[in-house]
C-alpha positions as CSV (number, residue, x, y, z in Angstrom):
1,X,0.0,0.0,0.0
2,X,1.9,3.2,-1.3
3,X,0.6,7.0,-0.9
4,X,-1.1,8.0,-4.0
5,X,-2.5,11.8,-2.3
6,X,-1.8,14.9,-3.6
7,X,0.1,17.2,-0.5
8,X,-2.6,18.5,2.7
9,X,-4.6,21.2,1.7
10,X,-4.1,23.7,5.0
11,X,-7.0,24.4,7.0
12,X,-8.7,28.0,6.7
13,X,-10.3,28.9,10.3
14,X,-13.5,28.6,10.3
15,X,-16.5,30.8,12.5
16,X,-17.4,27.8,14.0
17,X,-16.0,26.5,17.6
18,X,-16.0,23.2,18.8
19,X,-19.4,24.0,20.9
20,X,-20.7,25.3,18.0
21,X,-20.0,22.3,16.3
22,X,-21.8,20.1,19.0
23,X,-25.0,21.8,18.8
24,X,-25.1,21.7,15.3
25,X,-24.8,17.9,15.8
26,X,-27.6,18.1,18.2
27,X,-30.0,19.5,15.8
28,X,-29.2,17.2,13.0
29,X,-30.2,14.7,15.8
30,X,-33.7,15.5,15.6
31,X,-33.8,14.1,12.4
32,X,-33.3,10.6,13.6
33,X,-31.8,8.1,11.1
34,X,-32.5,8.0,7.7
35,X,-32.0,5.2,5.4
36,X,-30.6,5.5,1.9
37,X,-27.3,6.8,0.4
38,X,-28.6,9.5,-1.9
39,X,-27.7,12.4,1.3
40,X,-24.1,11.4,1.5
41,X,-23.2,10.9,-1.9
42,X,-24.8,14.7,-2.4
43,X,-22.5,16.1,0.5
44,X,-19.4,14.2,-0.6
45,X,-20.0,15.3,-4.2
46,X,-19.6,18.7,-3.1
47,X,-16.7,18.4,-0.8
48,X,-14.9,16.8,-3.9
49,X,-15.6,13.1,-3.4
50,X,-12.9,13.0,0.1
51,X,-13.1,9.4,0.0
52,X,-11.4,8.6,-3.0
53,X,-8.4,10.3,-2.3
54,X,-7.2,7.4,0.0
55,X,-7.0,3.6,0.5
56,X,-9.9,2.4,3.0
57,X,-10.7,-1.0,4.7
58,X,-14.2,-0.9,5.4
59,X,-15.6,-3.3,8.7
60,X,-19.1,-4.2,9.5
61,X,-20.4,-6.7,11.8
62,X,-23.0,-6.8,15.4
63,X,-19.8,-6.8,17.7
64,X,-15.7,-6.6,17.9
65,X,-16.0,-4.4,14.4
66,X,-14.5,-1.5,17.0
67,X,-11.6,-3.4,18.0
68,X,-10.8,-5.3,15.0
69,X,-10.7,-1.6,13.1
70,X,-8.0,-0.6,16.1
71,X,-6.2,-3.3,15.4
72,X,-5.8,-3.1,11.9
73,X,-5.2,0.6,11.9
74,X,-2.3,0.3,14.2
75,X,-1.1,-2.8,12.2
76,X,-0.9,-0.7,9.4
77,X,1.0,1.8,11.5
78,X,3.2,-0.3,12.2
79,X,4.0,-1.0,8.4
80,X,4.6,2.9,7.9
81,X,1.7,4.4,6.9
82,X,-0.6,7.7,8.0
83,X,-3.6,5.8,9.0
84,X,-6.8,7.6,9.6
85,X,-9.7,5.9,12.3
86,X,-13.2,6.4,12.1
87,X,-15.7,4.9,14.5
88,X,-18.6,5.7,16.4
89,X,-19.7,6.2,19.1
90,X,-17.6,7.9,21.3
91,X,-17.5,7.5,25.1
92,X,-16.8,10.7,26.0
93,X,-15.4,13.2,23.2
94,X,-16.9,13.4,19.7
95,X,-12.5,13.9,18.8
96,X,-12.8,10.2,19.4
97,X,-14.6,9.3,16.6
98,X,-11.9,10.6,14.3
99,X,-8.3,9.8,14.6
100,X,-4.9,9.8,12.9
101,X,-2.3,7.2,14.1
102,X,-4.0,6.9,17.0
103,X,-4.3,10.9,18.0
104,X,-7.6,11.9,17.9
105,X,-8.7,15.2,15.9
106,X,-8.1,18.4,17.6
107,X,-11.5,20.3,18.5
108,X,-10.8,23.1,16.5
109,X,-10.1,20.8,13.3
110,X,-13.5,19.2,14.0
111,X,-14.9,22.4,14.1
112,X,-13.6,23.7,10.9
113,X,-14.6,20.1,9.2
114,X,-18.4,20.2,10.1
115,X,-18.6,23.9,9.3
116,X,-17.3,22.9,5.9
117,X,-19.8,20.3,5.7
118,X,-22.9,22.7,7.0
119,X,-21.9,25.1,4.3
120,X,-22.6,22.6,1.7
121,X,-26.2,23.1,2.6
122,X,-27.2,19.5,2.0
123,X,-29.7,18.1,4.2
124,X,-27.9,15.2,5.8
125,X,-28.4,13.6,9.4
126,X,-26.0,13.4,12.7
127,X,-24.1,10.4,11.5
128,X,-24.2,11.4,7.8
129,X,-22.4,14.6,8.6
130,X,-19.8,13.5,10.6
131,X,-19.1,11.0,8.0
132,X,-18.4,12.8,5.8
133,X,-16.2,15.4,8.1
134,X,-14.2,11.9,8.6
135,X,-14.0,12.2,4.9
136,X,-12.8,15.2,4.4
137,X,-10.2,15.6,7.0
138,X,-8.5,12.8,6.0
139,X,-7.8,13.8,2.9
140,X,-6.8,17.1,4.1
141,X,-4.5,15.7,6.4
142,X,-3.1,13.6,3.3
143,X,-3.5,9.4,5.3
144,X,-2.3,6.9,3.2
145,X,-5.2,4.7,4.5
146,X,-8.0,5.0,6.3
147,X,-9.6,2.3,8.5
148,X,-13.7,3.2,8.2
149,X,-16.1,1.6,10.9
150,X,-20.0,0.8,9.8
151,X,-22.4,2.9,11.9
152,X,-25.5,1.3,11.7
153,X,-26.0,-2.2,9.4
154,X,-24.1,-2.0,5.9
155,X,-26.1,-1.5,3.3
156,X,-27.4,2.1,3.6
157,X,-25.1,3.3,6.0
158,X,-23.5,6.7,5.1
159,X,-19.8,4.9,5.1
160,X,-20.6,2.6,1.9
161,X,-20.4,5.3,-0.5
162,X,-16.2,3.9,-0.4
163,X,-14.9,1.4,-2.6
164,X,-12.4,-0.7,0.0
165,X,-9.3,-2.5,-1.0
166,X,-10.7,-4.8,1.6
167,X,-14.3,-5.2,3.3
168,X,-14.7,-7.1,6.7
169,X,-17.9,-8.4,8.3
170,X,-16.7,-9.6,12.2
171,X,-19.8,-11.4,13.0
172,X,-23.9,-11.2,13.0
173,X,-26.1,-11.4,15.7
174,X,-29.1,-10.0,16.8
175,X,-29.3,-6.1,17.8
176,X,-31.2,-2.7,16.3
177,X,-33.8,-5.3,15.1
178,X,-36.6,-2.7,15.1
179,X,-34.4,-1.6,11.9
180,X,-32.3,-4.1,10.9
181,X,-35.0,-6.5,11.2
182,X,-34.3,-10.7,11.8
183,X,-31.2,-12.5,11.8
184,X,-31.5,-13.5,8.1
185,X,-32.2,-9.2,7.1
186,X,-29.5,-8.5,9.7
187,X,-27.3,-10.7,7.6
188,X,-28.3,-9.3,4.3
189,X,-27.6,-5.7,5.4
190,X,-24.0,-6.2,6.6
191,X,-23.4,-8.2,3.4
192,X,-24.1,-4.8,1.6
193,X,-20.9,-3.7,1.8
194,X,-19.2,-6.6,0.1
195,X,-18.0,-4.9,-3.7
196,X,-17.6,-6.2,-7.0
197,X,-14.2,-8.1,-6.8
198,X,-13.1,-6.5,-3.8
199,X,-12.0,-9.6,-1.2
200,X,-14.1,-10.0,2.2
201,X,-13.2,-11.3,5.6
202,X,-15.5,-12.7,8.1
203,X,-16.3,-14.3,11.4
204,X,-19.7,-14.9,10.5
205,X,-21.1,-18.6,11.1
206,X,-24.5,-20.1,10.5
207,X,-26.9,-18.5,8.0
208,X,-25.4,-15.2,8.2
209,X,-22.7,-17.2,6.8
210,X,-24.1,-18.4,4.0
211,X,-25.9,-15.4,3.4
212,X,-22.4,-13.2,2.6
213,X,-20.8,-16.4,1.1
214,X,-24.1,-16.0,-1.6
215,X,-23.6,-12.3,-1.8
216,X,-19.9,-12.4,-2.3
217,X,-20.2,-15.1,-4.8
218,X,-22.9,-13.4,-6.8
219,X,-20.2,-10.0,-6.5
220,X,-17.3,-12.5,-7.8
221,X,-15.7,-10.8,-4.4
222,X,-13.3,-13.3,-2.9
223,X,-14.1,-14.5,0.5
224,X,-12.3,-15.4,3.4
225,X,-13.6,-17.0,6.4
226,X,-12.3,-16.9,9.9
227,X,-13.3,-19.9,12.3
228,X,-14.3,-19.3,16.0
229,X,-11.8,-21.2,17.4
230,X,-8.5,-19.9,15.1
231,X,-5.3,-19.9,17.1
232,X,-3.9,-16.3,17.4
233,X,0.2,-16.6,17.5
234,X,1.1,-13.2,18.6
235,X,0.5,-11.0,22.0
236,X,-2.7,-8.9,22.1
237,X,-2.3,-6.0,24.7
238,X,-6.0,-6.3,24.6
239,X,-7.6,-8.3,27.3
240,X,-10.9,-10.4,27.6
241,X,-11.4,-13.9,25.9
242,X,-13.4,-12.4,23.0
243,X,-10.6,-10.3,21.6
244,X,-8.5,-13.6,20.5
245,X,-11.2,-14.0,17.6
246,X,-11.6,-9.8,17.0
247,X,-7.7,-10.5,16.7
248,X,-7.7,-13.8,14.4
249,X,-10.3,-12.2,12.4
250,X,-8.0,-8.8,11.9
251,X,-4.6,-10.8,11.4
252,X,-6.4,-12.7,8.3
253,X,-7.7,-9.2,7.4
254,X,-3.6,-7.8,7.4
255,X,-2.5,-11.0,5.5
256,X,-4.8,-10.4,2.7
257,X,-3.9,-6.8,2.6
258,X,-0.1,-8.5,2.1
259,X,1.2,-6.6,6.0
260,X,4.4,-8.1,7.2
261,X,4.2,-10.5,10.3
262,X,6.7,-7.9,11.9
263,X,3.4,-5.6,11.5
264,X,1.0,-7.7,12.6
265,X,2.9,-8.4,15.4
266,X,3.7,-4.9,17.1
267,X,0.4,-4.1,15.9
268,X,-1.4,-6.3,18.3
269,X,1.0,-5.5,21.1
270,X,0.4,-1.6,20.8
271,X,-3.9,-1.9,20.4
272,X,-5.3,0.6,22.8
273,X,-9.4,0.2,22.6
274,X,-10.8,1.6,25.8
275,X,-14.3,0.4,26.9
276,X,-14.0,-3.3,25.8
277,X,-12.6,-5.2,29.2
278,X,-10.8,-2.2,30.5
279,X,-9.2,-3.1,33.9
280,X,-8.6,0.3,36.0
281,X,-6.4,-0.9,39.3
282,X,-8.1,0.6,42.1
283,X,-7.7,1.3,46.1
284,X,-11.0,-0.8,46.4
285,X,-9.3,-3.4,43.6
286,X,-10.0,-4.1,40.0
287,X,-12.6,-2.5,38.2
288,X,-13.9,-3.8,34.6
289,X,-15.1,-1.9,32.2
290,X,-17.2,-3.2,29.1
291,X,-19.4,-2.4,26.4
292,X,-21.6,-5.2,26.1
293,X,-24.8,-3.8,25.6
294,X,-26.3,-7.0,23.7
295,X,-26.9,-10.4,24.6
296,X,-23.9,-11.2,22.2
297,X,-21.8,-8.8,23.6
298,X,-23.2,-10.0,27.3
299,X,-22.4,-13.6,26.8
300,X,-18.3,-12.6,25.1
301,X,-18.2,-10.6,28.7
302,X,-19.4,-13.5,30.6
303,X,-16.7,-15.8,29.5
304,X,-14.1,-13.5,29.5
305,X,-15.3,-12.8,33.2
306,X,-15.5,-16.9,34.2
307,X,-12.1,-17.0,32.8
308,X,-10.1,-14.1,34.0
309,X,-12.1,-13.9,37.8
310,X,-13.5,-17.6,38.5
311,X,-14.1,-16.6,42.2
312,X,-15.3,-14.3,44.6
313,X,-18.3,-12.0,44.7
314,X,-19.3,-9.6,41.8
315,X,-20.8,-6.2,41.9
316,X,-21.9,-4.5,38.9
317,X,-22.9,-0.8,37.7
318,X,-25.5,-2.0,35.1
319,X,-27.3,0.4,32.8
320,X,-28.8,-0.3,29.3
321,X,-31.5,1.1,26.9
322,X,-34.8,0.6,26.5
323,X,-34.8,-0.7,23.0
324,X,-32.1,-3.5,23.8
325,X,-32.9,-7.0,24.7
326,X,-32.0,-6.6,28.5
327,X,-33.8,-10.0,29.8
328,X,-31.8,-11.7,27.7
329,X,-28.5,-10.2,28.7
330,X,-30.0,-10.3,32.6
331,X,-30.0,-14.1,32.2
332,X,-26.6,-14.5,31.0
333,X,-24.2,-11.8,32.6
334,X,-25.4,-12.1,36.1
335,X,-24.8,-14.8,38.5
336,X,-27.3,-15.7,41.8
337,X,-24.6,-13.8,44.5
338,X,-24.0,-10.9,42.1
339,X,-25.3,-7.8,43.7
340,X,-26.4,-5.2,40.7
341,X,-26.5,-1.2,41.2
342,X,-28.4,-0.1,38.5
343,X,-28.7,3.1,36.9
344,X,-29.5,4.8,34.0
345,X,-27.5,5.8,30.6
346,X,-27.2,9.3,29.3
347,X,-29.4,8.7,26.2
348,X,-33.1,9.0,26.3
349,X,-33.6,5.9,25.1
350,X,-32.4,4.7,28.6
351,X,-34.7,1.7,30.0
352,X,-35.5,3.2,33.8
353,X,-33.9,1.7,36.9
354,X,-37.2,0.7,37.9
355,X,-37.9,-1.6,34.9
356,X,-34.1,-3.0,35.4
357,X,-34.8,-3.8,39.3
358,X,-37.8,-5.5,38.4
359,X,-36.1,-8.0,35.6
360,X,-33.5,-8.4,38.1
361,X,-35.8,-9.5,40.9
362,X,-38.0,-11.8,39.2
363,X,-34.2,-13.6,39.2
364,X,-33.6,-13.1,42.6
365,X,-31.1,-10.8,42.3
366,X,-30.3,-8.3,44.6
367,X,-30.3,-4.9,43.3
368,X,-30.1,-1.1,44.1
369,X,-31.1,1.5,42.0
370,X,-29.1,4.8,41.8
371,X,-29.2,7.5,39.0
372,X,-26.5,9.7,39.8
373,X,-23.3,9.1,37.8
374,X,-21.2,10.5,40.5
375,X,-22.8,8.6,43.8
376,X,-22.8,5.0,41.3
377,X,-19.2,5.0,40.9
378,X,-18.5,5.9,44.5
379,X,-21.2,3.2,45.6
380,X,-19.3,0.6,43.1
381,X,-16.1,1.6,44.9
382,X,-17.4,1.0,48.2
383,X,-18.9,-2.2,47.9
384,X,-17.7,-5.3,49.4
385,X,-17.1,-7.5,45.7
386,X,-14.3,-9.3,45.4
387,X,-14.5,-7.9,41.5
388,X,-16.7,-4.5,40.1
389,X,-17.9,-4.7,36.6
390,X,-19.3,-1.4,34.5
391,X,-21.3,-2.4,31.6
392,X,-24.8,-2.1,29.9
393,X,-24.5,0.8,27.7
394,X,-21.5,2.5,25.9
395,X,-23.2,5.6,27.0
396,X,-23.1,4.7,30.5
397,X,-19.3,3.8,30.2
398,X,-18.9,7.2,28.7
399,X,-20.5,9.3,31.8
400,X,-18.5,7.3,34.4
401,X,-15.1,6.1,33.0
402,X,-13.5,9.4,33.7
403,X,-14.8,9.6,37.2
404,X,-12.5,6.1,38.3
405,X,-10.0,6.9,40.5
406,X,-6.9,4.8,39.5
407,X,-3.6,3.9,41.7
């Protein structure tokens, strides 16, 4: 993979400030999501088609798609090349979402991007727009690659107006059915970003499997298939069980791209994804922070949790939304002795403590329900587990990751 970009176009300040910035992201929120491409590919037309200027790798998938994109981008750091990182969502700064070889993008270049993006006057949404400030700063800033994470399904999310060198699906599994609809539909939207002759990776098993192996095959768009249980023969800095398959399925991803093992290698050992098993050493002992916020993600967390902490008593900050299938991840995460405070994610889709309490108690599990970020974490801190787990809701871990004290 070589630099084919012109040299960076500088940036010309812009009236906008980084609060200015946020609350024009606010109103585009009102909109809600949107389906269909026609929005993005007006915007990007304007800012001069940003997404062609650069290689991309473009990941779908239910869950890992996050971590496998962090890995790869810092795999292909590690071969030499500008890398730019886009994901979504952020846990607690928008700059988050958009990155260069690891460094997130300064507020007052995020500003200047979705000002340039408002003045195109195209009606876009939230996510639409700051896809296609992801776009444009890249090419600004002159990547050699860019790594681009799916928001929302595949097929008409705002990211597949690209044409990868490489697409990856990580897995599917159930979650945002009230869009995506069933499994099978699920399936069938990720697979939408699979491209005429352009290779695929994936973890998927079952239907969903033979779903993108159809889809590939009908887009003569060689596929490569990554098995549950593949062997992954390097370090991951990473922890949790369920990053040795985010890892098998992004070192397949790095061969096919032709990255060195040398790459591949220091790649893995210098990962940083925070949010997905995050252990913060503190006075009152270990705390774990993860985003599972589905039953998939609940039941990688439970095994990661049986393996790494057998023993002793749990205690969890648990908070998820309203539109997620919470009995379900109820009945795997927690155990009979857990004790559960529960609370309530900064999103107003947040299911209430109330209705939490109650799922928990038809379990008989214990259960306490507090909705101030501030008293949770210290209540977490001061409980008696043997191990504290944060999880539920990425929006949850957002609002209380900064307030852990560490040692």
């Amino acid at each position: 993979m070589t630099n084919q970009n012109s040299s960076p176009t500088s940036l010309v300040p812009s009236p906008f400030t980084y609060d200015d910035a946020l609350k024009y992201l606010d109103w585009l929120s009102v909109f809600g999501i949107k389906e269909g491409l026609e929005r993005i590919k007006a915007l990007t037309a304007k800012l001069g088609e940003p997404q062609n200027f650069y290689r991309t790798i473009h990941v779908a998938g239910t869950n890992g798609k996050g971590s496998v994109c962090a890995m790869l981008a810092e795999m292909l750091k590690a071969s030499g090349l500008k890398v730019g990182l886009f994901t979504s969502p952020h846990l607690e700064s928008y700059c988050e979402r958009i990155r260069i070889d690891g460094a997130n993008i300064p507020e007052s270049d995020f500003a200047e991007m979705i000002f340039r993006v408002k003045v195109c006057e195209v009606e876009c949404t939230h996510f639409e727009a700051l896809t296609a400030a992801a776009f444009l700063y890249f090419k600004e800033r002159a990547v050699d690659a860019a790594v681009i994470e799916v928001g929302l399904g595949g097929l008409f999310d705002s990211t597949n107006v690209i044409t990868p060198e490489l697409s990856i699906i990580t897995n599917v599994a159930l979650d945002h059915e009230n869009i995506l609809g069933d499994l099978d539909g699920i399936a069938r939207n990720k697979a939408g970003i699979i491209k005429p002759n352009v290779p695929c990776v994936t973890g998927a098993t079952g239907k969903p499997l033979e779903i993108i192996r159809a889809t590939a095959a009908e887009k003569n768009a060689p596929l490569y298939e990554v098995k549950p249980l593949s062997l992954v023969p390097y370090p991951l800095s990473l922890k949790g069980e369920y990053q040795k398959f985010n890892a098998a399925i992004a070192i397949r991803a790095a061969e096919v791209l032709g990255l060195s093992e040398s790459a591949i290698s220091r790649g893995l050992a210098d990962v940083k994804w925070a949010g997905r098993f995050e252990v913060f050493e503190t006075a009152s002992g270990a705390v774990i922070i993860d985003g599972a916020h589905n039953p998939d993600g609940a039941a990688a967390l439970r095994r990661s949790l049986d393996a790494a902490f057998p023993d002793g008593r749990r205690v969890w900050l648990f908070g998820v939304l309203k539109d997620k299938d919470f009995a379900t991840m109820i009945k795997i995460l927690f155990r009979a002795d857990d004790f559960v405070i529960v609370t309530e994610p900064q999103s107003e889709r947040a299911a209430s403590t109330e209705t939490i309490c109650a799922a928990l108690s038809e379990r008989g599990i214990k259960c306490l329900a507090v909705k101030d970020n501030v008293e949770v974490v210290e209540r977490l801190l001061s409980s008696g587990g043997d191990v504290k787990i944060i999880a539920g809701s990425l929006y949850l871990i957002g609002a209380v990751r900064s307030k852990i004290p560490q040692i």
